[in-house]
C-alpha positions in Angstrom: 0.0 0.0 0.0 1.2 3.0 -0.8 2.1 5.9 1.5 -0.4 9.3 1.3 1.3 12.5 0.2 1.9 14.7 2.7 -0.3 17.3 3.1 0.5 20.7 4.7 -1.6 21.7 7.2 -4.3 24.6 6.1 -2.1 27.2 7.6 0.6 26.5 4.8 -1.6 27.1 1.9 -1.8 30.7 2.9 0.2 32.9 0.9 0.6 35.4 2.8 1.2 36.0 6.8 -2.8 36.8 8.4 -1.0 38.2 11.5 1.4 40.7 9.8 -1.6 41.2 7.3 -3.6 42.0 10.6 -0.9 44.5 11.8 -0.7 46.0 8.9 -4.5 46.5 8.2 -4.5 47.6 11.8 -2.1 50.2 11.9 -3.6 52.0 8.5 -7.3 52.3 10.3 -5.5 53.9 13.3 -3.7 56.4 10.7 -6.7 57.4 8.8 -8.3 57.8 12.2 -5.8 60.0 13.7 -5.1 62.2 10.5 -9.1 62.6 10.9 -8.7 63.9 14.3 -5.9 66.1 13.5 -7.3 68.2 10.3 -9.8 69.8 9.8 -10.6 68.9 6.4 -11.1 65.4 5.3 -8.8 66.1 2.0 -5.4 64.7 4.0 -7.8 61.2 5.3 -9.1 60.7 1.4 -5.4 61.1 0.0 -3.9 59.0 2.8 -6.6 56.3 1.5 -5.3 56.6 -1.5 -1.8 56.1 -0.9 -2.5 53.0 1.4 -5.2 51.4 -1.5 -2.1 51.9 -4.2 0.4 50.7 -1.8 -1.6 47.9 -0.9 -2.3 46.2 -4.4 1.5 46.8 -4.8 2.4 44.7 -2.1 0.0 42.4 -2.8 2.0 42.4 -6.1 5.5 41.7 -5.0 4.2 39.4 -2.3 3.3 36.8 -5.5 7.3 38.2 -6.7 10.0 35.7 -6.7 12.5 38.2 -4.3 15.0 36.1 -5.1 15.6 37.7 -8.8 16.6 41.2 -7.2 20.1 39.6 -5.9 21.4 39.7 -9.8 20.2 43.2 -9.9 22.6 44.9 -7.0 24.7 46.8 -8.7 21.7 48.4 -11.2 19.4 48.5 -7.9 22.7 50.7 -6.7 22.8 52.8 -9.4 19.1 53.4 -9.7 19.3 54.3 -6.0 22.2 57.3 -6.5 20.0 58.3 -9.6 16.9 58.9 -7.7 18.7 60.8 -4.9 20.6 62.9 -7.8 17.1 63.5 -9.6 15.7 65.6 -6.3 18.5 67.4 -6.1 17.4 68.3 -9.9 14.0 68.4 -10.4 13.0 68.5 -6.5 11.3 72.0 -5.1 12.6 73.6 -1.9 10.7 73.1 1.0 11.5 74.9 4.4 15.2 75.1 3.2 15.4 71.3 2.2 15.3 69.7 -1.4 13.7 66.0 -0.5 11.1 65.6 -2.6 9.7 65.7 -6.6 6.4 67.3 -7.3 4.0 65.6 -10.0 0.4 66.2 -10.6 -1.2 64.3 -7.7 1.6 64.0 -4.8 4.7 64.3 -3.9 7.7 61.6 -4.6 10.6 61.8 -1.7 12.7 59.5 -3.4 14.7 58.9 -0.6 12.0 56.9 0.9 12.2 54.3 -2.2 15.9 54.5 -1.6 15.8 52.7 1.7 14.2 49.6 0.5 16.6 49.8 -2.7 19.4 49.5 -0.3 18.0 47.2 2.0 18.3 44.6 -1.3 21.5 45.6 -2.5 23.5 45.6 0.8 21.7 42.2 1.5 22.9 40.6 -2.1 26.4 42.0 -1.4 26.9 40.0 1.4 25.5 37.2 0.3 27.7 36.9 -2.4 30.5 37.4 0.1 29.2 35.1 2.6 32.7 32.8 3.1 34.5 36.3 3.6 32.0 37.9 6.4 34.9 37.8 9.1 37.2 40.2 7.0 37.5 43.6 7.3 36.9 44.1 3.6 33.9 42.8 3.8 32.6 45.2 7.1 33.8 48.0 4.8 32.6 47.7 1.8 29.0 46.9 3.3 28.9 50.4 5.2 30.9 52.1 2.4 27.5 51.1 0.1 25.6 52.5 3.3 27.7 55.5 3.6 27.4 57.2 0.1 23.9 57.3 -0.4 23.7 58.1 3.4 26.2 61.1 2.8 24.5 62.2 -0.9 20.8 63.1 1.1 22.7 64.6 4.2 23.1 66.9 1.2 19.3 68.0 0.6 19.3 68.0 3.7 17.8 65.0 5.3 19.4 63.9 8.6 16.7 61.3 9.4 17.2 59.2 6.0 20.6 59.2 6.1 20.0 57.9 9.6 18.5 55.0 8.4 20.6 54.2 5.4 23.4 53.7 8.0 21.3 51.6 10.9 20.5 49.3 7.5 24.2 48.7 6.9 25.0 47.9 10.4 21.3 45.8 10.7 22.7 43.3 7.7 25.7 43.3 9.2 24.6 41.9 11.8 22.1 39.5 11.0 24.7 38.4 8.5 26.5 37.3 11.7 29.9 39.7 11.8 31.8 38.9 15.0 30.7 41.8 17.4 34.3 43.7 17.6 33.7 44.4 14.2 30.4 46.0 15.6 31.8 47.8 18.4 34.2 49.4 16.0 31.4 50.7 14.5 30.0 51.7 17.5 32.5 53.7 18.6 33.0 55.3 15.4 29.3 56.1 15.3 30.1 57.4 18.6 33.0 59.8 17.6 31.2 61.1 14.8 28.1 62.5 16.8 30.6 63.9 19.1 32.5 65.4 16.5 29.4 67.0 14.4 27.6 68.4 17.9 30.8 68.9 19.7 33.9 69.5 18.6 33.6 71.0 15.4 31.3 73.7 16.1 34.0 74.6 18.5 37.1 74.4 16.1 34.5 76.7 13.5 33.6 73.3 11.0 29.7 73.4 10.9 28.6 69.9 9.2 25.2 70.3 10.1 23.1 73.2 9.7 22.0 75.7 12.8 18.7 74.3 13.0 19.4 70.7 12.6 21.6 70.8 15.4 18.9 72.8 17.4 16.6 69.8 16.9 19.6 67.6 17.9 19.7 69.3 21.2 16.6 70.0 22.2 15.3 67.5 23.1 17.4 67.5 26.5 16.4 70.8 27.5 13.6 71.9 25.2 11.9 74.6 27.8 15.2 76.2 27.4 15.5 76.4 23.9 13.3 79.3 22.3 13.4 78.0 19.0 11.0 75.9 17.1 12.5 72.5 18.0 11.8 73.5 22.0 8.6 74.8 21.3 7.1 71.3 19.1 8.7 69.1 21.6 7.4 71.2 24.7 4.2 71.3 22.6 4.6 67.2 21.9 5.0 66.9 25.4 2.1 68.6 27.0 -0.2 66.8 24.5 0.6 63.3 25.4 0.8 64.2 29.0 -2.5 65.6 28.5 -4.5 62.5 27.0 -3.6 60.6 30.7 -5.4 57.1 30.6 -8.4 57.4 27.9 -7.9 60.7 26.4 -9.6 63.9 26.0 -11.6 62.9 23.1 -13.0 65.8 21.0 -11.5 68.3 23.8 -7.8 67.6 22.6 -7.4 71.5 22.5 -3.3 70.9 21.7 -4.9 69.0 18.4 -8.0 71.2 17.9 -6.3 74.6 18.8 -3.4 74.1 16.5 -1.0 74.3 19.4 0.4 71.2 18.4 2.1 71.6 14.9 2.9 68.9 12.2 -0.1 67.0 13.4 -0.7 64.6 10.6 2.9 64.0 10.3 6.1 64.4 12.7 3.6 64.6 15.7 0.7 62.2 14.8 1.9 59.7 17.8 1.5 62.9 20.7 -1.9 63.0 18.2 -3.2 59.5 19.6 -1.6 60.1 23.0 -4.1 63.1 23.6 -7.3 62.2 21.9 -7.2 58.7 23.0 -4.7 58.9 25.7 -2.0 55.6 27.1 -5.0 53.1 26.1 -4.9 54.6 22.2 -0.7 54.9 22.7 -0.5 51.2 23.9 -2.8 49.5 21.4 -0.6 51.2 18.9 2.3 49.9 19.7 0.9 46.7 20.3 0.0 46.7 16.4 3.4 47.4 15.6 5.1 45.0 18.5 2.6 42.1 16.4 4.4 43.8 13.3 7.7 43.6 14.1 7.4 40.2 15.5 6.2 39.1 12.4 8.8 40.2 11.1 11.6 38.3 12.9 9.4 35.3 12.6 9.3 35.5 9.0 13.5 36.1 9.0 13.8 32.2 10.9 11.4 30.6 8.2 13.4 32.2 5.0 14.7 29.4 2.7 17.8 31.1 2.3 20.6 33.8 4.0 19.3 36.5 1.0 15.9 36.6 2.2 16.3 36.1 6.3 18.8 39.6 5.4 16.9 41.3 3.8 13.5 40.3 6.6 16.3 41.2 9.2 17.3 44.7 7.6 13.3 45.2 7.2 12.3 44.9 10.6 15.6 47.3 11.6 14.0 49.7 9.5 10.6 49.9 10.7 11.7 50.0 14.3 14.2 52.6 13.9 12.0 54.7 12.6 9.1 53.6 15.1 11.7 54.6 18.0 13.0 57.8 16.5 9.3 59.0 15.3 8.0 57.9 19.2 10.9 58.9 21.3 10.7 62.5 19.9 7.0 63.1 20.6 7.5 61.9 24.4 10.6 64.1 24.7 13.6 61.5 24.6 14.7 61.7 21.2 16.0 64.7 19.2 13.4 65.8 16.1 14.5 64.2 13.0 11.9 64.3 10.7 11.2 60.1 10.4 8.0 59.7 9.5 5.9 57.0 11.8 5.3 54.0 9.2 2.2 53.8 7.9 0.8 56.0 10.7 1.9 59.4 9.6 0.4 61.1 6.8 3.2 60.9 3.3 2.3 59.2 0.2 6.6 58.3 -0.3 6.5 56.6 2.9 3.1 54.8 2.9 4.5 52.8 -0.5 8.1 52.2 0.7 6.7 50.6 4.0 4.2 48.5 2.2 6.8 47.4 -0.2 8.7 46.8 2.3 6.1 44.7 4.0 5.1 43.0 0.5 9.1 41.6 0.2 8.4 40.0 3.7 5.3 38.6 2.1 7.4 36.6 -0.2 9.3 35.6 1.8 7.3 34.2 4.5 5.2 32.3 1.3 8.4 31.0 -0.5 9.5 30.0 3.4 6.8 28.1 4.3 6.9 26.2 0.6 10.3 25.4 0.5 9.6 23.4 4.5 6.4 21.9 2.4 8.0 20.6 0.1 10.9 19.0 2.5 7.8 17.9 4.4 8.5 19.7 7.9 5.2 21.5 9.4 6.0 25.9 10.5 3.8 27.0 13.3 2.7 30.1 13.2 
């Protein structure tokens, strides 16, 4: 008699994750909620649907994508990324002093957004392909030099909080790749002496590398009653807000929201947003949603059938949480202001479709994760 074919359980003839699906969903009710609550008009809630109804057919798309075929493409992925970040600098309007983003007809393209998952794929292919040299120096360098340029290039426009996260992605692959930890305590340290050097030292030996108000914002945030410019006011407004919202929130009486006290509402501040219309109960079920996100995220990096994909889940997840810690930690008063959008809860077209992207790559990889142990015949919980 023969043996019966193994079947997979139900669960593995999903093709996608429900509980990062779930998260996902989740978090883009909460955003059109809050942008509600902190506009007047309804025109930032329709174009935010928008955004998160195109984004969400294109991750639907690349979740059905083999992810695999990008690790050929590096080095054009690489070029396209320096193209885009060349092409605002051309063709991108000045906003507030900064050159980010590319008007067309309907929104606005920050291509530096786009650039972040671009890179997330090319640093991830690169070590892959040097996977028997990860110990080397070379290796460690080359990996943060491909961080560093792109990284250095939007410093440029200027945007502090991109090139933030262009270097947390080169360390985040680094060290999923599995780099012995010297290696990242050298970069550490460096990391360290080059904060030091751009808030410290060279403004006192008369070499500015950041602009007056960027290193206001830097600053501020550990004394921002004392600082009379703008970064001390929005954080002292940021704080007064949450603070405000205590356990349930003040509901329609959010007067830092309604009064326009508050500034950047639908954007930098949406999070101090939640924290006073719906107060720690609205702040904690948000988090929650990403907390479910993120560990979705590092589930889906253990089930990858291969290094390429558990990097590029790993450098994902790095992503999204630098930004959720920067984004949060500046609207309760212990990080500087950046500028990082919130994913998928602040109000930005750019952002909205770099995150889903992003979340449609993990998509493919949880389905072409949980084949590949189907067809070896080993059973993935959930």
């Amino acid at each position: 008699m023969n043996e019966p074919a193994f079947r997979p359980p139900r669960s593995l003839a999903l093709p996608f994750d429900p509980l990062l699906l779930l998260a996902t969903v989740g978090i883009m009710i909460c955003s059109l909620a809050a942008i509600g609550a902190s506009t007047e008009s309804n025109a930032f809630v329709n174009r935010q649907a928008m955004f998160f109804a195109v984004g969400f057919v294109a991750m639907i798309a690349i979740s059905r994508f083999d992810y695999t075929r990008t690790r050929e493409l590096k080095y054009g992925l690489y070029g396209l990324s320096i193209v885009l970040i060349f092409a605002t600098w051309a063709f991108g309007g000045v906003t507030r002093g900064s050159r980010r983003a590319i008007q067309l007809p309907f929104f606005e393209v920050q291509t530096s957004e786009l650039v972040k998952v671009l890179l997330i794929l090319v640093l991830s292919a690169v070590v892959v392909d040097r996977a028997r040299d990860l110990g080397s120096r070379q290796t460690t360098a080359r990996i943060m030099l491909l961080a560093l340029i792109p990284a250095a290039l939007v410093m440029l426009q200027p945007d502090l909080g991109g090139a933030l996260v262009y270097v947390m992605t080169g360390v985040a692959v680094l060290f999923v790749a599995g780099v012995p930890w010297y290696r990242l305590a050298v970069l550490a340290g460096l990391g360290a002496a080059a904060i030091a050097f751009v808030l410290a030292v060279g403004p006192a030996v008369g070499v500015s590398v950041l602009q007056d108000y960027q290193l206001e914002r830097l600053t501020s945030f550990l004394h921002p009653s004392d600082v009379q410019g703008d970064a001390g006011y929005q954080q002292n407004q940021s704080l007064i807000a949450v603070g405000a919202g205590q356990r349930t929130g003040r509901g329609e009486l959010s007067s830092q929201t309604n009064l326009s006290f508050l500034p950047e509402t639908h954007t930098d501040f949406i999070f101090a947003v939640v924290g006073e219309r719906w107060g720690f109960v609205g702040a904690a079920f948000i988090l929650t949603l990403y907390a479910l996100l993120l560990w979705r995220g590092l589930r889906i990096l253990t089930i990858s059938k291969n290094l390429y994909g558990a990097l590029i889940a790993g450098a994902i997840v790095a992503m999204i949480l630098f930004q959720l810690f920067v984004n949060v930690g500046m609207n309760i008063g212990i990080m500087p202001i950046t500028g990082l959008p919130l994913p998928l809860l602040s109000y930005g077209g750019s952002s909205v479709l770099t995150t889903l992207i992003a979340l449609g790559l993990l998509q493919s990889i949880y389905a072409q994760g949980r084949a590949a142990a189907a067809t070896k015949g080993r059973v993935l919980t959930m």
